[in-house]
Every structure is written in structure tokens, then in C-alpha cells.
C-alpha atoms as one frame of an Amber mdcrd trajectory, in Angstrom:
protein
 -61.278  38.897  72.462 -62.303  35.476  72.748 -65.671  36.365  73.311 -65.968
  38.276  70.492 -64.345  36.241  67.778 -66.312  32.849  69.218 -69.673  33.581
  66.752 -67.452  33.825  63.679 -65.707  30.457  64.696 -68.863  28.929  64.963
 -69.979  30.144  62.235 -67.344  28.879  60.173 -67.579  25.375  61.732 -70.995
  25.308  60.553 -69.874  26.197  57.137 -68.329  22.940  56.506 -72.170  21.673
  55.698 -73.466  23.139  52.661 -77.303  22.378  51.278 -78.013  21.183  47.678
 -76.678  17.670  46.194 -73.062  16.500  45.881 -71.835  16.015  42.342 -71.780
  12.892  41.312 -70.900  10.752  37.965 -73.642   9.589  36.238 -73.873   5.811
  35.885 -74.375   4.819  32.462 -74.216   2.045  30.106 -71.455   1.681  27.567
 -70.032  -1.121  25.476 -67.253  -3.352  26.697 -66.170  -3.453  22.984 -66.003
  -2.217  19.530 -69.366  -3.573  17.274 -67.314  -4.821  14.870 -64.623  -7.428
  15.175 -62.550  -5.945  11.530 -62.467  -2.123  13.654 -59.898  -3.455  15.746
 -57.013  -4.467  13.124 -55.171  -1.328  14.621 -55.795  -2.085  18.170 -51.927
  -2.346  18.192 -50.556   0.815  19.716 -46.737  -1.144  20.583 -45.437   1.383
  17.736 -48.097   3.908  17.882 -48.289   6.612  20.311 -51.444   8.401  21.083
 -50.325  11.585  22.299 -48.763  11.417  18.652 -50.045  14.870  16.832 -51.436
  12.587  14.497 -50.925  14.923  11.016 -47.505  14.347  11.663 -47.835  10.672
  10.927 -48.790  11.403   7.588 -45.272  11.969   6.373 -46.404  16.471   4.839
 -44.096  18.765   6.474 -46.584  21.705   4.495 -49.033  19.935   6.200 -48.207
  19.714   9.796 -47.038  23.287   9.121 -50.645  24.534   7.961 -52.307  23.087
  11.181 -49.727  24.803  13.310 -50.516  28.167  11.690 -54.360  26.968  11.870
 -53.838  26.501  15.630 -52.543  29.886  15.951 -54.489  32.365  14.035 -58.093
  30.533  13.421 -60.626  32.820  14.419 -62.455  30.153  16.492 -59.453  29.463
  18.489 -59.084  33.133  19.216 -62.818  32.945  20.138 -62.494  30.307  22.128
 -59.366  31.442  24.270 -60.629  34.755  24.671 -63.799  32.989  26.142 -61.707
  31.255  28.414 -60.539  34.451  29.313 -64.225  35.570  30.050 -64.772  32.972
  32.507 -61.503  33.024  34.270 -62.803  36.410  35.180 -66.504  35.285  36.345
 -64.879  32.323  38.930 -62.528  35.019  40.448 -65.842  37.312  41.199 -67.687
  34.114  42.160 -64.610  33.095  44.325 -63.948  36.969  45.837 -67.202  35.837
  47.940 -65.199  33.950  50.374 -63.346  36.701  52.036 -64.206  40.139  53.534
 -65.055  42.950  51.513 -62.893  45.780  52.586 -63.340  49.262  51.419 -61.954
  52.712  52.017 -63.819  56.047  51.941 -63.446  59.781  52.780 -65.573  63.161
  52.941 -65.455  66.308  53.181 -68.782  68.489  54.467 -70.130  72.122  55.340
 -73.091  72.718  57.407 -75.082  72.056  60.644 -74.403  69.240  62.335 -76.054
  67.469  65.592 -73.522  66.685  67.922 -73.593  66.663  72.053 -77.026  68.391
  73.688 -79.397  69.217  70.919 -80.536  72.759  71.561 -83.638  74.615  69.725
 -81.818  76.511  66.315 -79.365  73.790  65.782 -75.605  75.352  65.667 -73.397
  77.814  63.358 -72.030  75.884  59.782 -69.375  74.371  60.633 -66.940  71.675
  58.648 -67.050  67.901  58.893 -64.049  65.507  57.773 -64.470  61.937  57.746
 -61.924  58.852  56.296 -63.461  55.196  57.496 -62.094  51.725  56.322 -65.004
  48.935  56.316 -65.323  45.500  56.111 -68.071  43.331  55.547 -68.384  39.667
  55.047 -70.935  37.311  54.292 -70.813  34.190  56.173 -71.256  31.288  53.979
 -73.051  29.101  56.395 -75.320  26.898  54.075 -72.494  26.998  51.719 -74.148
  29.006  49.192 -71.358  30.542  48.294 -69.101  27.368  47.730 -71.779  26.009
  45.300 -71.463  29.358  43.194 -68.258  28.760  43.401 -68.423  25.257  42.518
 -70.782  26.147  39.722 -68.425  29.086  38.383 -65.496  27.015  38.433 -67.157
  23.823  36.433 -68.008  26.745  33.999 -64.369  27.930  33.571 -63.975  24.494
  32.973 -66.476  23.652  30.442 -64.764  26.326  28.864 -61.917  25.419  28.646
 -63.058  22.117  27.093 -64.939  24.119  24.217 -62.309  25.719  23.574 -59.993
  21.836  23.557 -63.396  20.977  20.752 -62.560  23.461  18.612 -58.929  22.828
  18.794 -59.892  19.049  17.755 -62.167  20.680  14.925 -59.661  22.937  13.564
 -56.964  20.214  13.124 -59.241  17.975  11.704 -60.600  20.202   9.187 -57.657
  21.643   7.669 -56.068  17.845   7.809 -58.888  16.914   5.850 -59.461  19.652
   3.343 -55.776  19.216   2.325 -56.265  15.429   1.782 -59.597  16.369  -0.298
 -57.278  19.694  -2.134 -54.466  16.619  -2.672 -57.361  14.704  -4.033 -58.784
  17.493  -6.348 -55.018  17.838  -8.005 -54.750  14.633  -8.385 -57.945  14.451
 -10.274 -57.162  16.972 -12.268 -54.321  15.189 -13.459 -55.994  12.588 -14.780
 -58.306  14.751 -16.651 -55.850  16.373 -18.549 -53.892  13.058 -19.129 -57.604
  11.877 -20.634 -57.981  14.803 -22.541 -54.339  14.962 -23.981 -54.620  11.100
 -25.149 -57.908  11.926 -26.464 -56.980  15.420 -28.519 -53.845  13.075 -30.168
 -56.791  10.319 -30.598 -59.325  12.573 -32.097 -56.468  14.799 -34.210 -55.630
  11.113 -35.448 -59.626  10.825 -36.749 -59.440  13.775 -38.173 -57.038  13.016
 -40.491 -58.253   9.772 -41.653 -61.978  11.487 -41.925 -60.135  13.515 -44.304
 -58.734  10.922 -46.057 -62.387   9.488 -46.511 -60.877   5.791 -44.114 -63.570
   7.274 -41.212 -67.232   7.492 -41.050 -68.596  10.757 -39.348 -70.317   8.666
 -36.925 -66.987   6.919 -35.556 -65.688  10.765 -35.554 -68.542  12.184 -33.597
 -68.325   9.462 -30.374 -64.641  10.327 -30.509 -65.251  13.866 -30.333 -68.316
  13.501 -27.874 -66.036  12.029 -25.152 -63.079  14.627 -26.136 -65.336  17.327
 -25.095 -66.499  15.448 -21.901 -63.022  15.009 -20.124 -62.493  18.584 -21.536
 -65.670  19.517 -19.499 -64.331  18.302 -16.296 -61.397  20.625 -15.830 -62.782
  23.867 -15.126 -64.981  21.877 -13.094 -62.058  20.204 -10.849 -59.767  23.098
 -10.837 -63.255  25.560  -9.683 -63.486  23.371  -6.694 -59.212  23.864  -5.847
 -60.038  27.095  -5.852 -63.421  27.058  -3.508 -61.052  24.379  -1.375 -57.982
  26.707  -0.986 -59.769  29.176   0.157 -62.005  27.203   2.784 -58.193  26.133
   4.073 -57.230  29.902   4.082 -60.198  30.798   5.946 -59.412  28.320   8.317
 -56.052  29.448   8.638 -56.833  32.426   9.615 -55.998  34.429   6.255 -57.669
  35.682   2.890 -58.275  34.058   0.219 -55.249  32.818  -2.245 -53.211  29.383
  -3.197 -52.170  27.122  -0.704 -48.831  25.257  -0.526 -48.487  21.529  -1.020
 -46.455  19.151  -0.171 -46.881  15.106  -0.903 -49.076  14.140  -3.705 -52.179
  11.980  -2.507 -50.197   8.567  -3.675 -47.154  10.300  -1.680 -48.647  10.861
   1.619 -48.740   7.847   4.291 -51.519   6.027   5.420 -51.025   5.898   9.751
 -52.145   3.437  12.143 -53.881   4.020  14.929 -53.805   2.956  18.272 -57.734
   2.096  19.599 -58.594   1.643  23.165 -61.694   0.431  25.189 -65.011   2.694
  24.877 -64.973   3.692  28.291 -61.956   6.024  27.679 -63.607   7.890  25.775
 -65.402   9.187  28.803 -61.854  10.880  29.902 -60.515  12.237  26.521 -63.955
  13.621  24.407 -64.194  17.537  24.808 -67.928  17.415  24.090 -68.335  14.424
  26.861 -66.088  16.253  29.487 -68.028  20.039  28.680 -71.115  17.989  29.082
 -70.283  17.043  32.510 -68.686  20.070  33.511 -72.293  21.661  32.543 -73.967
  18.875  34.814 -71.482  19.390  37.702 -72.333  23.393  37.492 -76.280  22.729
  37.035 -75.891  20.405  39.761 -74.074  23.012  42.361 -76.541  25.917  41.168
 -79.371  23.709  43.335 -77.301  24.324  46.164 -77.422  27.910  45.516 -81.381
  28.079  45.206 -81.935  25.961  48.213 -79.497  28.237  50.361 -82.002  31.189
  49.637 -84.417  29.151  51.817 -81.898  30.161  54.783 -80.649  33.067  56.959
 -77.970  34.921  55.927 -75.425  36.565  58.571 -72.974  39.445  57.650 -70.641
  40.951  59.483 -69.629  44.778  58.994 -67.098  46.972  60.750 -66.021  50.199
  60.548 -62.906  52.344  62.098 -62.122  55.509  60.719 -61.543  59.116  61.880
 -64.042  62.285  61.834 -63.263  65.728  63.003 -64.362  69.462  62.052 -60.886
  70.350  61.668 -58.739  69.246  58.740 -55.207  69.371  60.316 -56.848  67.416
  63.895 -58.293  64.579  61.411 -55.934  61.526  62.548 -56.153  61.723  65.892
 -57.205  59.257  68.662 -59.653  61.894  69.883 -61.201  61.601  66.908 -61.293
  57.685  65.796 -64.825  56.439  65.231 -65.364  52.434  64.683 -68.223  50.038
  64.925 -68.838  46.391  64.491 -71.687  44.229  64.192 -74.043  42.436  62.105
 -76.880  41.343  60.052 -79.147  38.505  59.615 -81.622  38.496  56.997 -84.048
  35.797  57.358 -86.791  35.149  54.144 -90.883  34.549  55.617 -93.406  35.267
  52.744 -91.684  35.599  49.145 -94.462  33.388  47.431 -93.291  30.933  46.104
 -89.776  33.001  44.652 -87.152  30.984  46.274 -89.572  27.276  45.563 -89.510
  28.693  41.896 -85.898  29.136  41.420 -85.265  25.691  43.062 -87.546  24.334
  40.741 -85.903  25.969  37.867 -83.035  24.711  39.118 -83.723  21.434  38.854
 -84.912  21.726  35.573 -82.020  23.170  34.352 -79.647  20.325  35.948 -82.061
  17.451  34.299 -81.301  19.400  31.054 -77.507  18.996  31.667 -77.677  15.415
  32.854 -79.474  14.189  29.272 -77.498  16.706  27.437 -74.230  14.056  29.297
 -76.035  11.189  28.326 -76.606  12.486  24.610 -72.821  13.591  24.475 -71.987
   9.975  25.875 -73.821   8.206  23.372 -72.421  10.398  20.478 -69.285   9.847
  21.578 -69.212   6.077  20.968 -71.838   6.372  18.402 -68.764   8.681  15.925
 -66.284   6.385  17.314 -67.436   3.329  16.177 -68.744   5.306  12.865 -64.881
   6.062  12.471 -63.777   3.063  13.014 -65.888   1.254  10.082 -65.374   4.025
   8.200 -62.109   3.099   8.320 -62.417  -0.399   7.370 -65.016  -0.707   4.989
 -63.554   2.565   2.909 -59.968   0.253   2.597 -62.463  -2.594   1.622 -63.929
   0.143  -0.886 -60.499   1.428  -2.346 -59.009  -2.032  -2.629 -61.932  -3.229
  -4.791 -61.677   0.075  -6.920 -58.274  -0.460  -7.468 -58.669  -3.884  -8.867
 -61.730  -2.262 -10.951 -58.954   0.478 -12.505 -56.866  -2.180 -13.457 -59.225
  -4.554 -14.884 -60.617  -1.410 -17.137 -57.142  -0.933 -18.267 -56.612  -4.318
 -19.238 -60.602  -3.656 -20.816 -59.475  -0.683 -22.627 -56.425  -1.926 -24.362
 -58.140  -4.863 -25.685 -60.613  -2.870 -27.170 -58.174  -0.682 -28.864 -56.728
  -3.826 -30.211 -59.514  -5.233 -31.102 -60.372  -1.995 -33.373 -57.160  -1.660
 -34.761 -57.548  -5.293 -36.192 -61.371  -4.510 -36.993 -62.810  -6.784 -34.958
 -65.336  -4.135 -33.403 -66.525  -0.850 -33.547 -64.953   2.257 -31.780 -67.986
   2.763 -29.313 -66.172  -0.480 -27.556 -62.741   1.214 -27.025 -65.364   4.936
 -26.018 -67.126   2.704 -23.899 -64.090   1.248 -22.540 -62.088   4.584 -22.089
 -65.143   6.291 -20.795 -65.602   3.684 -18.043 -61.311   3.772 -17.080 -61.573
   7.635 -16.681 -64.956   7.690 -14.384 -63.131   4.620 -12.655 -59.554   6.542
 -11.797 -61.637   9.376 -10.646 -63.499   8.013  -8.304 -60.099   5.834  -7.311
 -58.318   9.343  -6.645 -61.592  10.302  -4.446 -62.033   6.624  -2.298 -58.326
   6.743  -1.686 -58.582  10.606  -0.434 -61.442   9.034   1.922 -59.301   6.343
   3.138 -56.352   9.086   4.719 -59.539  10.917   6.202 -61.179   8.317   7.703
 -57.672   8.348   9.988 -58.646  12.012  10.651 -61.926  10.789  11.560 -60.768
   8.145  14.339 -58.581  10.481  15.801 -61.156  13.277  15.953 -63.717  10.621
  17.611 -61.325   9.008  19.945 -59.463  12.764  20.738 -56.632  11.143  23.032
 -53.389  12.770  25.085 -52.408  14.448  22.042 -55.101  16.897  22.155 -53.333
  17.860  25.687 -50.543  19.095  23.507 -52.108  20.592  20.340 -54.535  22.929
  23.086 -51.026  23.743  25.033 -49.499  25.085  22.086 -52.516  26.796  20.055
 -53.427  30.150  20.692 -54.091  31.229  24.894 -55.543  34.444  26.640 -55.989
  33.258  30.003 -53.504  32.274  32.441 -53.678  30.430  35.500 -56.984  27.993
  34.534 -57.261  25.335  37.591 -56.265  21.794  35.926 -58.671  19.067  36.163
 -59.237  17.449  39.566
């Protein structure tokens, strides 16, 4: 027995060695630090945690209950998992390689068979039963069969970080499409607050141009700007309406009005907690797929060059065959063999140098595609981060602006009353306050999503969570090693 079984033991010593590259990290550059000085004001994460589901920070219960339902029933996500899925499938084929292939058959025959001393005529027809179990196995002894595994596996895992991407990109749209939505009410608000002080105003012009104590000119600017806060409301509430559904599609559902919770000046403005660049390496989707890709381009060499090899199979086969049914299992009538094949490649011109070539190719593709996901990464990240900053910069200066117009436009109003100046002062006035509190409403909408942002670009431990509990197919996917 011994005898026998010491090939296959060599052979599987061999094994251990298996052609192609190891995988191994790219070396690259990145920055030590943030740009800008001002991005790291919230580099304080003592009372902020980042596996935090960060829409919960912002105080809307509607809100963190939208993205759950988002993380549940978006299309994508389903997509995604059921991709997952797809793979899962592909590294158990991929992996099945490893171990014997064993088979069952049976048959059942009439007719002339040679059996014993051929004679001139053959025989009489006569019946032939057969049942075999076989085996055959591939030994992997370049190890092509652990780099298609390899390769297979860092596909189900590339996978599986697509499918953590569009987790990130769910939560971060719907978080910021109900920010803009909470934006769009509250702009509508002040339109019709403009257009109700301006219908009393211009009721109030009427009269007196009745009275003969207002020119028509005076009456027309009044009625001009009337019309043009008027003008904005179908505008604003066309967009809630293009915006609530965009939020339903997300969600999964069709089209139709979406719950709110805090007003815009209701909801809170989180910190967040910002780490060193390099993490960013461990936490991105995009950068982790990227690698996976590399990892699985890398182990596909391996796979090409193996081709350059033998390769040994062993086969067996016991089984029984008899003429008669009832005599089939018998040990007068067991049949086995064992043995094997070894297929060695001479003249394929240039096939196998081709695919290695290819292969290559292909895993220089997925190392810049790494380097380009690398770069993006901090690229959006520090992009957040000023966004961040310079946006607060922005709505703190607008806010000052509202005010001042304010002050601007009931002076002017005074000023008329008293007949110091013409209306067009108080129109310009009022006209410059309403543009003003718009765009306030929209900077301060910008200033909740540029948290969205930093938490989309910096992904963190909380993504962990949110993929956990959104919508799965597959079950059993390897963790990270």
C-alpha cells in the first residue's frame, strides 16, 4: 500500500510550490497629513465615535428611518447582494478543484459482446449490466489550481466590497436628498412669506393709486416684484416633487410624498472624527475592490504560467459488470482500475506565451486602476474636508449678509414712509433680502451635506454595520484576512 500511495505523497509535497508571483501591497505615496491646517478643527473624536451610523447624529428619527428602509429595499443593494451571491457560487467551483471528483454510473445493454477467446461469428445477443464509481483528481502540482482559487476568492471579495460602495452610496444619497428636500421646504417658505408681505404691500398701493396719492410707476415696480416671488413657487414646490420622488426611487418604492421630520434650522450639525490618510487605505470600498482586483489579476499569472507545465491526474474505477441482472453485486463480478495521466504541452505556438502575456496586461491594468482608486480616495477626502470648512466660512458670511439686508430693508421702508426716497430703494432692498434668504436656506443645506460628504470619503467602522444589516443573499462569505 505504501508503494502505491508514495507518488501521490510526493506529489502533494511538491504542491506546496506554486508558479506565478506572490501578492503583494503596492508601495505608494500618500500624505502624512491633511492639506489644510482649518480641515482638522474636528480631528477630535473623544466624543465622536466612528462606527457611529452617522445620519443618526443628525438628531431625524424620519430620517434614520428612510435610510434603513433604503438599505433594505434599494434596487442596487438587491443587485449588489445577489451579486455576491453569484460569486460565492464561482469560488466554491473554483475551490471544488482541490479534491477528487467522484462520480457514479450504471448501464444496461443488449448485444454481442467480446469476452474470453474471440472466435470467427462473434457470440449469440446476450445482456450486459454495469454500475462503476470513479474518481479522478487533478494534482495541483504547480499550484495552478490554488491561484484560481486565490483569484476566485479575491473576486468574491471584491464583491463583496462593491456591494459595501453601494451601501456607502445609498446612505449618502438619501441623507443628502432629504437635507436638499428640507432645504426646498424651507425655501418655499420664504417665498410665500415674500409673496404674502408683498400681496398686503401691493393691495396697500392699490388703494392709494385709487385714491390718486400713487403714481403708476411706483405701482408697477411694486407689482413687478409681486409677480416675481409669485413666480418662484411653482418653481420650488416642482423641484419637492422631482426630489421626493428621486428619494422614493431610492427607497425602493414609486413615486409619492415623503415624510419629514426636523425642519433644516431643526436638524443638527455633527462632528466628525478625522484620522490620518493612510487609513483610508483600510476603510474605502473602492480602494479595498481595487486591490482585491489586483490580488486576483495578480494570482491569474500563476494560472497562465502553470499551463507551461505537466499536468498529472489520477482516475480509478471499481464497479460491478455481469450479463445477469440478479448476479450483478457479486465479487465474481467486481471490475476496478487505477491509474493515471500526464499531459505534457510541446508545440501550441505561442497559446500558453499569449495568455501569460495577457495576463500580465490585465494585472498592470488592476495595479493603476489601485493607484487611481488610492489617489481618489484622498483626493474626495480632502475635497470633503474643505468642503466642509470653507461652506461654514460661506454660510456664516451669508448669514451676516441676511441680516445686514434686513437692517437695509427696514431703513428703506422708513425712509419712504417719511419721503426721503423713492420706492425702487425699499424694491431694491426687498428684492436683494429675498434672493439673500434663499440662497441662506441653500448654503446652510450644503453645510449638513458636506458632513455626508466626509463620512462618505472617509467610509469608517460604521460602514461594517450599515452592510451587516442592509439587505444579504449570500451566506458564509470568508471575512477579510
Amino acid at each position: 500500500m505504501f508503494k502505491h500511495l508514495t507518488p501521490v505523497l510526493l506529489a502533494a509535497l511538491v504542491a506546496g510550490c506554486a508558479v506565478g508571483p506572490n501578492y503583494h501591497r503596492p508601495e505608494l505615496d500618500h500624505p502624512d497629513a491633511w492639506r489644510n491646517s482649518d480641515t482638522t478643527f474636528y480631528a477630535d473624536t473623544s466624543t465622536v465615535r466612528a462606527e457611529t451610523a452617522w445620519w443618526h447624529l443628525f438628531g431625524d428619527s424620519v430620517l434614520n428611518d428612510l435610510i434603513s428602509i433604503a438599505l433594505q429595499d434599494n434596487t442596487d443593494v438587491r443587485i449588489a447582494a445577489a451579486r455576491v451571491e453569484e460569486l460565492l457560487g464561482r469560488y466554491g467551483v473554483a475551490r471544488s478543484d482541490f479534491f477528487p471528483k467522484i462520480g457514479a454510473a450504471g448501464s444496461a445493454s443488449r448485444g454481442q459482446f467480446l469476452s474470453g477467446e474471440v472466435t470467427r461469428g462473434g457470440g449469440s445477443a446476450r445482456n450486459r449490466f454495469q454500475v462503476n464509481l470513479a474518481a479522478d483528481w487533478e494534482i495541483d502540482l504547480w499550484g495552478k489550481i490554488r491561484r484560481a482559487t486565490e483569484a476566485a476568492r479575491a473576486d468574491l471579495l471584491a464583491t463583496e466590497e462593491a456591494r459595501r460602495g453601494v451601501v456607502l452610496t445609498t446612505a449618502s444619497l438619501v441623507a443628502s436628498s432629504y437635507i436638499d428636500l428640507l432645504a426646498l421646504d424651507r425655501q418655499l417658505e420664504i417665498a410665500r412669506q415674500t409673496v404674502a408681505t408683498r400681496r398686503e404691500a401691493l393691495d396697500l398701493f392699490e388703494f392709494r393709486r385709487e385714491e390718486g396719492d400713487l403714481s403708476d410707476l411706483v405701482f408697477s415696480q411694486a407689482e413687478s416684484e409681486y409677480w416675481l416671488a409669485v413666480s418662484q413657487i411653482p418653481l420650488i414646490e416642482e423641484n419637492i416633487v422631482f426630489l421626493e420622488n428621486a428619494i422614493n426611487y431610492l427607497l425602493g418604492r414609486n413615486p409619492g410624498p415623503v415624510p419629514r421630520g426636523a425642519t433644516l434650522d431643526g436638524l443638527t450639525l455633527p462632528e466628525v472624527p478625522v484620522d490620518m490618510p493612510s487609513a483610508l487605505l483600510e476603510r474605502r470600498p473602492d480602494v479595498r475592490f481595487a486591490e482585491e482586483q489586483l490580488r486576483a489579476a495578480n494570482a491569474r499569472i500563476g494560472v497562465a504560467k502553470s499551463l507551461f507545465f505537466p499536468s498529472i491526474s489520477l482516475s480509478g474505477l471499481l464497479g460491478y459488470a455481469s450479463d445477469d441482472l440478479s448476479e450483478l453485486i457479486n465479487s465474481d463480478t467486481r471490475t476496478w482500475s487505477v491509474g493515471g495521466d500526464v499531459l505534457q504541452p510541446i508545440f501550441r505556438w505561442g497559446e500558453i506565451k499569449g495568455q501569460v502575456k495577457a495576463s500580465e496586461g490585465m494585472q498592470k491594468q488592476a495595479l493603476y486602476g489601485y493607484v487611481q482608486a488610492v489617489r481618489n480616495a484622498f483626493r474626495e477626502a480632502e475635497n470633503a474636508l474643505v468642503y466642509r470648512s470653507r461652506t461654514g466660512e460661506q454660510l456664516d458670511a451669508e448669514g451676516k449678509r441676511v441680516a445686514a439686508l434686513s437692517t437695509y430693508a427696514r431703513l428703506a421702508k422708513m425712509r419712504y414712509e417719511e419721503g426721503v426716497t423713492s420706492y425702487l430703494e425699499v424694491l431694491d432692498a426687498e428684492r436683494a433680502l429675498f434672493s439673500a434668504e434663499l440662497a441662506y436656506a441653500q448654503t446652510k443645506s450644503e453645510l449638513h451635506k458636506s458632513v455626508v460628504a466626509i463620512y462618505e470619503a472617509l467610509a469608517g467602522s460604521w460602514l461594517d454595520a450599515a452592510a451587516d444589516t442592509s439587505f444579504r443573499i449570500e451566506e458564509g462569505v470568508e471575512p477579510r484576512q
